[in-house]
Each structure stands twice: as C-alpha cells, then as structure tokens.
N, C-alpha and C positions, 0 to 999 in steps of 0.2 A: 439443509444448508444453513449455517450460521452467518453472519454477516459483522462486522466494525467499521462503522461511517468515520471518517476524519474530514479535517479542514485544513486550510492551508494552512493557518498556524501550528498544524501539527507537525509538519516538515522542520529538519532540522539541514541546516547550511555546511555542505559535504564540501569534499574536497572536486577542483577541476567545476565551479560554476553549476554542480548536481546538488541536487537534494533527496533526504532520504527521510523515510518513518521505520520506525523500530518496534519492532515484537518480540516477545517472548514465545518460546515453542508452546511452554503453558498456554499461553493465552488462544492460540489458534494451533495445535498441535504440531504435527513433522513439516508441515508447508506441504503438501503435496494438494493439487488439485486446488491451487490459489488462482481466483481471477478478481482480477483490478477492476474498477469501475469507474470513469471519470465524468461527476456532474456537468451538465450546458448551462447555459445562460438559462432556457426552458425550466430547468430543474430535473429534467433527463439525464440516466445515465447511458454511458455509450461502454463498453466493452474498450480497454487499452492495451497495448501489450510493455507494458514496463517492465522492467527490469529486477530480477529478485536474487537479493546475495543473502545466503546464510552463513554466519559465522560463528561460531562454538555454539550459544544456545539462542542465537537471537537470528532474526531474519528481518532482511531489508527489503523496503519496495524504494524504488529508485528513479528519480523522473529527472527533467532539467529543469523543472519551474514545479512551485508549490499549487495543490489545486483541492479543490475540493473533490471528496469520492468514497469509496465503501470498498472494502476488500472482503469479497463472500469465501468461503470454505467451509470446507465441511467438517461437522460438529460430532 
C-alpha cells in the first residue's frame, strides 16, 4: 500500500462551507480501495469516512474543515 500525507494547507475552500484536496488519477490510480486517515492531537492516525467525488481525471477527498491526514491506496 502506498500512502500521500497532507496538511490542512492542503485543502482547498469548496463550495457550501466544505473543503476538498485534489488528485490526479496518475497520481494514485482509478481510486478504488482509498482510505482516509485523519491525524489527533497525539500524532495518531484514526481511520475517517469522508467523502470521495471523482470528476473527469481528478478525484476529491471532501471534509468540512481542513486537517491534517494521509490517504493510503494501493500502489
């Protein structure tokens, strides 16, 4: 399994108060088999269920607030 850590700067200011980060298929393939990860104050990650839109070649992860976290799939 492969992995892409982000931060909340990563988020980009969506529409309706959500925010989203952007991928390329390239980068992480067809999306299939994506799980989200979201850091604690600890430096723990906890398993999230956010939300994932794909749109022509790009795929969204989708929260309501920016955070810190890692999206693992397979490589």
């Amino acid at each position: 399994m492969a992995q892409k850590n982000f931060t909340k700067e990563d988020f980009e200011d969506g529409s309706f108060g959500r925010y989203h980060i952007e991928y390329k298929k390239g980068e992480i393939g067809e999306g299939s088999n994506l799980i989200v990860e979201k850091k604690d104050q600890s430096d723990k990650y906890e398993v999230v269920q956010a939300e994932i839109k794909r749109q022509d070649d790009s795929i969204f992860i989708v929260w309501s607030e920016p955070f810190d976290g890692r999206l693992i799939f397979e490589d």
